[in-house]
N, CA, C and O atoms as a DFTB+ gen file, in Angstrom:
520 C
 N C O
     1  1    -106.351     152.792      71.634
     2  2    -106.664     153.942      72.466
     3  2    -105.528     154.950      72.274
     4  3    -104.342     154.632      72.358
     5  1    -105.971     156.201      72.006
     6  2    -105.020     156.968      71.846
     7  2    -104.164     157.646      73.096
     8  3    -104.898     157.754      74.078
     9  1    -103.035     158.054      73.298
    10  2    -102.461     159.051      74.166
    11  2    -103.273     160.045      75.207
    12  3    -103.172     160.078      76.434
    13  1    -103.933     160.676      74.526
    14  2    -105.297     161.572      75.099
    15  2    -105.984     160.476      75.998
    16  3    -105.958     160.453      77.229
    17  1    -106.432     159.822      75.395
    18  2    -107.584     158.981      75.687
    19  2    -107.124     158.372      76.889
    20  3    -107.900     158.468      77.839
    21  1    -105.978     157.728      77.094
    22  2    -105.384     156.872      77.932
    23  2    -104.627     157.669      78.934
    24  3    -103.854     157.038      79.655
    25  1    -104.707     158.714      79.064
    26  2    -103.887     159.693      80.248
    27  2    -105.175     160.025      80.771
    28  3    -105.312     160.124      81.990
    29  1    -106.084     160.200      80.036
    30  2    -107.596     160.837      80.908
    31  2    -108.189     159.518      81.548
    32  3    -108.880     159.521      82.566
    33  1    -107.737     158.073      80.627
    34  2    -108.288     157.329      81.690
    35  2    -107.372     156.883      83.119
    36  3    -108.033     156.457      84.065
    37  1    -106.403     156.946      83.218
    38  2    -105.591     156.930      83.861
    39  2    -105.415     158.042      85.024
    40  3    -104.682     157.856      85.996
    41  1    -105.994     158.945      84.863
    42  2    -106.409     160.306      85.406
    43  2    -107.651     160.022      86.426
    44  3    -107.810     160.345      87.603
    45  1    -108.469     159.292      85.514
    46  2    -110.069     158.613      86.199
    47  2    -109.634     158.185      87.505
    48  3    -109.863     158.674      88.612
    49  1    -108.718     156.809      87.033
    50  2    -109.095     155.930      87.669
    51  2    -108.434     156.066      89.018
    52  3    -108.941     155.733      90.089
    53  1    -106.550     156.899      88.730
    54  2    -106.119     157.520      90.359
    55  2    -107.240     158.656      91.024
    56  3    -107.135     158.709      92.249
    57  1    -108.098     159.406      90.555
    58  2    -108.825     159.980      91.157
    59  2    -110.102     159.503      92.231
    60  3    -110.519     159.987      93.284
    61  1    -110.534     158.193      91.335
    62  2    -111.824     157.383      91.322
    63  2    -111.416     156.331      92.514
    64  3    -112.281     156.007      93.328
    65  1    -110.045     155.787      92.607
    66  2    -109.692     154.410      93.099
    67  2    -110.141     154.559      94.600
    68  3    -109.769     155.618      95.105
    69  1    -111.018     153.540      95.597
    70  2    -110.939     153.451      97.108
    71  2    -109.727     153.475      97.855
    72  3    -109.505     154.075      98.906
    73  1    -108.656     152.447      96.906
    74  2    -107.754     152.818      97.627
    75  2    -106.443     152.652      96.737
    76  3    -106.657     153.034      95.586
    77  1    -105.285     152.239      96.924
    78  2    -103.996     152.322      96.055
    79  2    -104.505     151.160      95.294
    80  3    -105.033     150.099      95.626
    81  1    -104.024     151.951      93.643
    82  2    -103.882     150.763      92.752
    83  2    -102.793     151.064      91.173
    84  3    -102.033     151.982      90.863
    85  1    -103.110     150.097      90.649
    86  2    -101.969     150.527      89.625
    87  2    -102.715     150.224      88.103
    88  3    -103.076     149.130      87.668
    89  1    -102.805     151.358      87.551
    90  2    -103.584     151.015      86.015
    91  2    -102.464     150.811      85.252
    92  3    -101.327     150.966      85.698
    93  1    -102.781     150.378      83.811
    94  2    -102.219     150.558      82.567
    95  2    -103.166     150.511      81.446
    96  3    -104.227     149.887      81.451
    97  1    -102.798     151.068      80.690
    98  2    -103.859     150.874      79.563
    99  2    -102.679     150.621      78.146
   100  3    -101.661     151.181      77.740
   101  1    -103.310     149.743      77.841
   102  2    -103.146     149.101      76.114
   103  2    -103.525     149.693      74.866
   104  3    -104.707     150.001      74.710
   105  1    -102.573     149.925      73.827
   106  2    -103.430     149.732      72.761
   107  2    -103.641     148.454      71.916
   108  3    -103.142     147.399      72.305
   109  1    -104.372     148.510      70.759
   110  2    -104.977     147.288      70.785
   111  2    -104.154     145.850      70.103
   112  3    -104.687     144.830      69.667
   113  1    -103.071     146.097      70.167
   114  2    -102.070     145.372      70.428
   115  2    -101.437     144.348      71.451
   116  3    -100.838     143.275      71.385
   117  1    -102.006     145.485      72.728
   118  2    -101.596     144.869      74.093
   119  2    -100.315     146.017      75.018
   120  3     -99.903     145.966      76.177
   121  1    -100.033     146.868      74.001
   122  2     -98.546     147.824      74.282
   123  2     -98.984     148.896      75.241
   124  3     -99.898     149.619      74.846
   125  1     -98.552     149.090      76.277
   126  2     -98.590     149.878      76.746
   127  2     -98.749     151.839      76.227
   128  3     -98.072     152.470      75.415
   129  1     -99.610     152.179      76.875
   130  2     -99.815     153.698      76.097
   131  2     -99.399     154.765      77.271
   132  3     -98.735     155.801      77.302
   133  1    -100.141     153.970      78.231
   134  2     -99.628     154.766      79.782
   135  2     -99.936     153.717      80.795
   136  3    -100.430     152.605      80.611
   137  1     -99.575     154.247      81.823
   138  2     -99.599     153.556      82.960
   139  2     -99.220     154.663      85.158
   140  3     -98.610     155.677      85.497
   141  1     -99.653     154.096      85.550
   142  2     -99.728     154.607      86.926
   143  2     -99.836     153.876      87.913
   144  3    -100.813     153.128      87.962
   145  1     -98.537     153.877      89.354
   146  2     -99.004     153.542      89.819
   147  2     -98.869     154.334      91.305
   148  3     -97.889     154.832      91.859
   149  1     -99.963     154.255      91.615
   150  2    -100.763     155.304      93.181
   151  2     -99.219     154.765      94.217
   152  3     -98.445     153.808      94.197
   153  1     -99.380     155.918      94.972
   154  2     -98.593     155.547      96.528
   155  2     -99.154     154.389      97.353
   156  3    -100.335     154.442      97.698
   157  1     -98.462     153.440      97.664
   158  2     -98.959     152.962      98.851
   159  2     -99.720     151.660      97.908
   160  3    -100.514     150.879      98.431
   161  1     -99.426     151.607      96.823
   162  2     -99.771     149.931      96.200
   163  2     -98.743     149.392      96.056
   164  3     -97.629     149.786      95.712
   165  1     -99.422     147.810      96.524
   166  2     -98.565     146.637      96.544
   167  2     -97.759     146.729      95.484
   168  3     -98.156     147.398      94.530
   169  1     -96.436     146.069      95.423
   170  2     -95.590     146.133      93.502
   171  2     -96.228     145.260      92.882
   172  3     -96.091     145.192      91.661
   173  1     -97.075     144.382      93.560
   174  2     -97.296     143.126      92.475
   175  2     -98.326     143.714      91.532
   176  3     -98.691     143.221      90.465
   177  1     -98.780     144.957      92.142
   178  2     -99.997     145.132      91.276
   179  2    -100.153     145.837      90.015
   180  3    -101.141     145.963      89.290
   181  1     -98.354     146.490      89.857
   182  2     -97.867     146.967      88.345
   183  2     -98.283     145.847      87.628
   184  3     -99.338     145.937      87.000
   185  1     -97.361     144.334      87.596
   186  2     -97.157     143.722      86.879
   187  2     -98.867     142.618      86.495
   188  3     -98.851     141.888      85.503
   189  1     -99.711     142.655      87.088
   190  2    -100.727     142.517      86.994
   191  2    -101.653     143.922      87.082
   192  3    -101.701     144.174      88.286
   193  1    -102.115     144.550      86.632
   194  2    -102.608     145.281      85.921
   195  2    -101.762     145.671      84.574
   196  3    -102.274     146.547      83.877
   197  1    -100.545     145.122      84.145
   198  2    -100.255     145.455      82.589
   199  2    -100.886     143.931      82.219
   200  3    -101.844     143.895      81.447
   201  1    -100.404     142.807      82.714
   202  2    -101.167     141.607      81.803
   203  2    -102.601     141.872      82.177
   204  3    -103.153     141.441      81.164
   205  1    -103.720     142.361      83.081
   206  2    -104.896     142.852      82.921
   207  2    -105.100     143.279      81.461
   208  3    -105.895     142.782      80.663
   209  1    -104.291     144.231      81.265
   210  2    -104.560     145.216      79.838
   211  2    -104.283     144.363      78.778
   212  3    -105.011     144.415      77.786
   213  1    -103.419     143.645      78.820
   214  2    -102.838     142.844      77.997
   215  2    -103.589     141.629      77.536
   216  3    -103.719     141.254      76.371
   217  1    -104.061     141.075      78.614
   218  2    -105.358     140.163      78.291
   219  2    -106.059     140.695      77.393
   220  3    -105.890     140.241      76.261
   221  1    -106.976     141.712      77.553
   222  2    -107.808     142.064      77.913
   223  2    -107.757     142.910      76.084
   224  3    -108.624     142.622      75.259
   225  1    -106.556     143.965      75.744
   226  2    -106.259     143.564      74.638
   227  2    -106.454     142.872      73.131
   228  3    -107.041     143.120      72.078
   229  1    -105.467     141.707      73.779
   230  2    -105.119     140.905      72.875
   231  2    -106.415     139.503      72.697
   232  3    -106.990     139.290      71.629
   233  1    -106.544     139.080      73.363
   234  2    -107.638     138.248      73.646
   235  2    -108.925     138.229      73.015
   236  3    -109.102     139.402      72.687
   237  1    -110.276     137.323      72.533
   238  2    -111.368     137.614      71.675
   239  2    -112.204     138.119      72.924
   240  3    -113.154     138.850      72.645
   241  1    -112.001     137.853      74.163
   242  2    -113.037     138.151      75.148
   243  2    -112.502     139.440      75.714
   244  3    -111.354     139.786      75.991
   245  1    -113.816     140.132      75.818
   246  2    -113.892     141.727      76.011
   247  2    -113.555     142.073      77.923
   248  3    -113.751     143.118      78.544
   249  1    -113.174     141.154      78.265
   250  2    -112.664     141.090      79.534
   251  2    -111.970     140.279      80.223
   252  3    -112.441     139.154      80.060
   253  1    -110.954     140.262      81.019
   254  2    -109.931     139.192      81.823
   255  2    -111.600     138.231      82.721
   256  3    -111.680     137.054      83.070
   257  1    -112.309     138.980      82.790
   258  2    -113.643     138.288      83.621
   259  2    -114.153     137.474      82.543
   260  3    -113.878     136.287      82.716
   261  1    -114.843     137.729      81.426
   262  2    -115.214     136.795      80.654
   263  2    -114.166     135.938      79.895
   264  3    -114.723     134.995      79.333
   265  1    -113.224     135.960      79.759
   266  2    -111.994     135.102      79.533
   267  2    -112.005     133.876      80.393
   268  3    -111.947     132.718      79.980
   269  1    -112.103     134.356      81.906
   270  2    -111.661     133.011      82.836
   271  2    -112.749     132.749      82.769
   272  3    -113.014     133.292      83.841
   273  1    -113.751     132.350      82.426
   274  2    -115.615     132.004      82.337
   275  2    -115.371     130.757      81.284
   276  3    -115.598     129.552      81.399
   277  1    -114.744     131.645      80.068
   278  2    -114.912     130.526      79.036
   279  2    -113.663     129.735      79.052
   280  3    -113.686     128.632      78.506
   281  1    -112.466     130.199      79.663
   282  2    -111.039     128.962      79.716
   283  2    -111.737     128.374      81.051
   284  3    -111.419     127.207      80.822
   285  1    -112.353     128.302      82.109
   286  2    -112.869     127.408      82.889
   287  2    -113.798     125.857      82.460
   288  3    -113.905     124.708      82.887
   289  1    -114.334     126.710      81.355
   290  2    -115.435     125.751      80.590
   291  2    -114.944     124.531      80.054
   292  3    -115.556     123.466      80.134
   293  1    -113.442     124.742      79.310
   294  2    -112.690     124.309      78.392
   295  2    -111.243     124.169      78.681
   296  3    -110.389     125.034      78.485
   297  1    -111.055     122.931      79.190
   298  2    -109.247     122.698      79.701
   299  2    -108.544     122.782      77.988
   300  3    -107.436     123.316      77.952
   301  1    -108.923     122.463      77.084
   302  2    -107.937     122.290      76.155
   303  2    -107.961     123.378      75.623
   304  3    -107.006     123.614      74.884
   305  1    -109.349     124.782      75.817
   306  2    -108.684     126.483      75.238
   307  2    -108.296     126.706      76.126
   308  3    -107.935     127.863      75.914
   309  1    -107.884     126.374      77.696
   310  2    -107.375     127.246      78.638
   311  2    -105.327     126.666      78.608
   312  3    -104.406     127.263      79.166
   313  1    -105.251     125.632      77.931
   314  2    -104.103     125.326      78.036
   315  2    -103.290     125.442      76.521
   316  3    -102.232     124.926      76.160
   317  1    -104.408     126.498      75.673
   318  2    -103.820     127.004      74.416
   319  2    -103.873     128.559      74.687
   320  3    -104.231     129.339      73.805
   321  1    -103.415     129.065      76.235
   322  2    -103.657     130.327      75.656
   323  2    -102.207     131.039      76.020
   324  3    -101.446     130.615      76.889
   325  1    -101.980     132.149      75.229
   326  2    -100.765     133.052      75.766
   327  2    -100.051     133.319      77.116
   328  3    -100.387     134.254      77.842
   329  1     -99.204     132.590      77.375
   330  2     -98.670     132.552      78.878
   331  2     -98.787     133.823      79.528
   332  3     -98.994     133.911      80.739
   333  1     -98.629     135.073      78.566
   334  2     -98.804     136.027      79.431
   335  2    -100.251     136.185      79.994
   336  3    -100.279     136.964      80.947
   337  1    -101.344     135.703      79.688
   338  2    -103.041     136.187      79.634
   339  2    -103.013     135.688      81.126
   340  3    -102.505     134.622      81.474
   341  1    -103.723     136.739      82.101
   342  2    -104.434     136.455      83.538
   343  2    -105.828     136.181      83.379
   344  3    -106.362     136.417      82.296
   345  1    -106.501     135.693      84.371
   346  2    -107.679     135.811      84.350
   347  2    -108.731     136.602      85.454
   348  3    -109.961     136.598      85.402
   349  1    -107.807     137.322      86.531
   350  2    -107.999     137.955      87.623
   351  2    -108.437     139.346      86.740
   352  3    -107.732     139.982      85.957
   353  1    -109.844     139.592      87.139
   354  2    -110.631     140.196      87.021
   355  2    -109.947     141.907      87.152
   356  3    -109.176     142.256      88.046
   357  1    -110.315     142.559      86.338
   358  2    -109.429     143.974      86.178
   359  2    -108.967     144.759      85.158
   360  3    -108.468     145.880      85.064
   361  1    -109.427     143.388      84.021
   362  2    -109.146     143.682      82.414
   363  2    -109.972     143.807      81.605
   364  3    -110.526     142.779      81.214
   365  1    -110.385     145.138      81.026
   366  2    -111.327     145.130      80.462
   367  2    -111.074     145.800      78.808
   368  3    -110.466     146.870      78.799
   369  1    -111.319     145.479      78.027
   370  2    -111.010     145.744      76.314
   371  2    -111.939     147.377      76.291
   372  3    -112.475     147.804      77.313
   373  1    -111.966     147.813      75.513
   374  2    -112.657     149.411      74.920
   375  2    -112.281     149.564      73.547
   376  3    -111.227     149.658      72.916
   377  1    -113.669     149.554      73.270
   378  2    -114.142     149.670      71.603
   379  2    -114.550     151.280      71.522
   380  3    -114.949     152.056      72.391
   381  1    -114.256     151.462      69.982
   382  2    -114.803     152.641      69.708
   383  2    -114.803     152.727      68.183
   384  3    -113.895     152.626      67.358
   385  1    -116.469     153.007      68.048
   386  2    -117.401     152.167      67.088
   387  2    -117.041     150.739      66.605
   388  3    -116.544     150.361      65.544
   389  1    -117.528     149.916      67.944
   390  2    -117.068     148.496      67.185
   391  2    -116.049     148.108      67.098
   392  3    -115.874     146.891      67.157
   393  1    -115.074     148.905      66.940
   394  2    -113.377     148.174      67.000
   395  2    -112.484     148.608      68.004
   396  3    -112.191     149.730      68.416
   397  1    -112.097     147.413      68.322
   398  2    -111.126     147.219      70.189
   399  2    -110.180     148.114      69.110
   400  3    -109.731     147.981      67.971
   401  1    -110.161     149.439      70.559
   402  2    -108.838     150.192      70.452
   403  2    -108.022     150.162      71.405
   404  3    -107.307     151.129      71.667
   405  1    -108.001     149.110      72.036
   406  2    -107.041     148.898      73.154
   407  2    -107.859     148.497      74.536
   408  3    -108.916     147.875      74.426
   409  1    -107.436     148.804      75.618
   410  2    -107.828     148.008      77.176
   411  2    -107.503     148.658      78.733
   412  3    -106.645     149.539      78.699
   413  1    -107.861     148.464      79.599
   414  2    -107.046     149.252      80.661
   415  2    -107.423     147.930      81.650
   416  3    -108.448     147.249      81.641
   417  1    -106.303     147.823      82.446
   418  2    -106.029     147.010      83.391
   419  2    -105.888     147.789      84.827
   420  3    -104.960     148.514      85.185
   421  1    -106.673     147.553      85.304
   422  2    -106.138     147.828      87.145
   423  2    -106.532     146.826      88.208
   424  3    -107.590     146.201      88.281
   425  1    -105.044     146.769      89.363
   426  2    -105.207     146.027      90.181
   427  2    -105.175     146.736      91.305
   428  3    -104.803     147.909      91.311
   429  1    -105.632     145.984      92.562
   430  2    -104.905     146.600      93.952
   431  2    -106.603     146.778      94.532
   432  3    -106.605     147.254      95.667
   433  1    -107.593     146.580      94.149
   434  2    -108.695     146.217      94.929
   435  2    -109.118     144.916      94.935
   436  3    -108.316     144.116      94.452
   437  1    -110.256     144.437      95.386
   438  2    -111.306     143.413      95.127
   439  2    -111.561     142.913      93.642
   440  3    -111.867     143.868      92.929
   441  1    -111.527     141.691      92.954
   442  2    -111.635     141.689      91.490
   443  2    -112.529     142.455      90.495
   444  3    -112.333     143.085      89.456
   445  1    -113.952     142.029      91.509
   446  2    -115.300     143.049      90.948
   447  2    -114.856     144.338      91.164
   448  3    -115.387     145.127      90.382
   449  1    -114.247     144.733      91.770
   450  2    -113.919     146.578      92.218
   451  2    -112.974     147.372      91.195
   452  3    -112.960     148.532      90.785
   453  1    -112.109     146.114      90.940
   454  2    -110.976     146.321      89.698
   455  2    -111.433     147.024      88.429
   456  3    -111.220     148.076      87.827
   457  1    -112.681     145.151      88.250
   458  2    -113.130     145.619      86.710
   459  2    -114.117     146.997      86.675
   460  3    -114.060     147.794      85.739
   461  1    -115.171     147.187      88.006
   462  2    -116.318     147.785      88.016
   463  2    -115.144     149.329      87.426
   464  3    -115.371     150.022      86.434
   465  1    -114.194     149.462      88.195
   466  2    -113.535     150.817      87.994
   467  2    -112.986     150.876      86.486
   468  3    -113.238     151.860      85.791
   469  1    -112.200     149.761      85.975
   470  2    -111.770     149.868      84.375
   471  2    -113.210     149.865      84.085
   472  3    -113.308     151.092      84.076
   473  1    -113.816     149.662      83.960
   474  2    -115.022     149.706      83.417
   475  2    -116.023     151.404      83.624
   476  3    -116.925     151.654      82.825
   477  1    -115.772     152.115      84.449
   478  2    -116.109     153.308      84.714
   479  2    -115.266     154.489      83.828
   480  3    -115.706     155.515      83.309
   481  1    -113.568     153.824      83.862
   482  2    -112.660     154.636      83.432
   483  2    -113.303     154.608      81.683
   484  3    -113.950     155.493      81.124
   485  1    -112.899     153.411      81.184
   486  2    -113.555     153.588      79.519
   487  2    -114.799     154.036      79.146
   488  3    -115.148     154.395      78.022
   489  1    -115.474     153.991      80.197
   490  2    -116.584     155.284      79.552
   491  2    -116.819     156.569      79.781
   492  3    -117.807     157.151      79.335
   493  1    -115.608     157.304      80.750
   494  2    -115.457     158.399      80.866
   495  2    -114.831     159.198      79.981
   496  3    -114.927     160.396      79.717
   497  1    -113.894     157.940      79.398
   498  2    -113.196     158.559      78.267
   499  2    -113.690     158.891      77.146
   500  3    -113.243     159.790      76.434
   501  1    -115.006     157.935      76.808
   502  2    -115.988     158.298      75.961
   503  2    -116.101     156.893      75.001
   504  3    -116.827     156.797      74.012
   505  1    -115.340     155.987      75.454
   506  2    -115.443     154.698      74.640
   507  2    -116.255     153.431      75.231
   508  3    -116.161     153.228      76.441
   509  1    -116.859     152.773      74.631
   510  2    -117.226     151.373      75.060
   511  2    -116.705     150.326      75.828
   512  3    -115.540     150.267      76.221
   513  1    -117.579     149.502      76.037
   514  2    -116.348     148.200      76.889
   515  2    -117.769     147.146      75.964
   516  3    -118.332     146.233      76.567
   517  1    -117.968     147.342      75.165
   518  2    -118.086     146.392      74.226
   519  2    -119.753     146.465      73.017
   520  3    -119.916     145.619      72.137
């Protein structure tokens, strides 16, 4: 995800959010491109919404939600995976044509509220979530 891309989603999502939260978005690496976090959010929710992105990223599953689906299924892929990877819902990957260009992570709502919003933000920007 480019610079552009990732300040406008980041733009979305403090505009969009119910209430305080903290994005980051990835490129498709996992590296940070930008990041925000609102007044009045918890701190924990920096450091979970960057491993959101980071999951979300780096990972074959196009979301921190479908990630914990399939490491639930499977104790021996859930105990091969990258110490940093969460599975708290909020991480969602963004393709554009077909290839993950990175991810945006936000925390500080409800899990479904997290992803439903990364998930609003990457297609405002004009990219996929898969």
């Amino acid at each position: 995800m480019n610079l552009e891309q990732a300040l406008a989603a980041v733009r979305f999502v403090v505009e969009n959010a119910s209430a305080p939260v903290s994005v980051y978005v990835a490129d498709d690496h996992g590296e940070i491109v930008a990041a925000a976090t609102m007044d009045g959010a918890a701190p924990d929710t920096r450091l979970n919404a960057q491993r959101k992105a980071y999951t979300a990223a780096r990972s074959d599953a196009t979301s921190t939600r479908e990630l914990a689906e399939k490491a639930r299924a499977d104790a021996a892929e859930r105990a091969s995976f990258d110490p940093v990877f969460t599975f708290f819902q909020g991480g969602v990957a963004a393709f554009e044509g077909g290839r993950r260009v990175g991810a945006l992570g936000v925390s500080g709502l409800p899990g479904p509220d997290d992803d439903a919003l990364a998930r609003t933000a990457i297609a405002a920007v004009g990219l996929s979530t898969g």
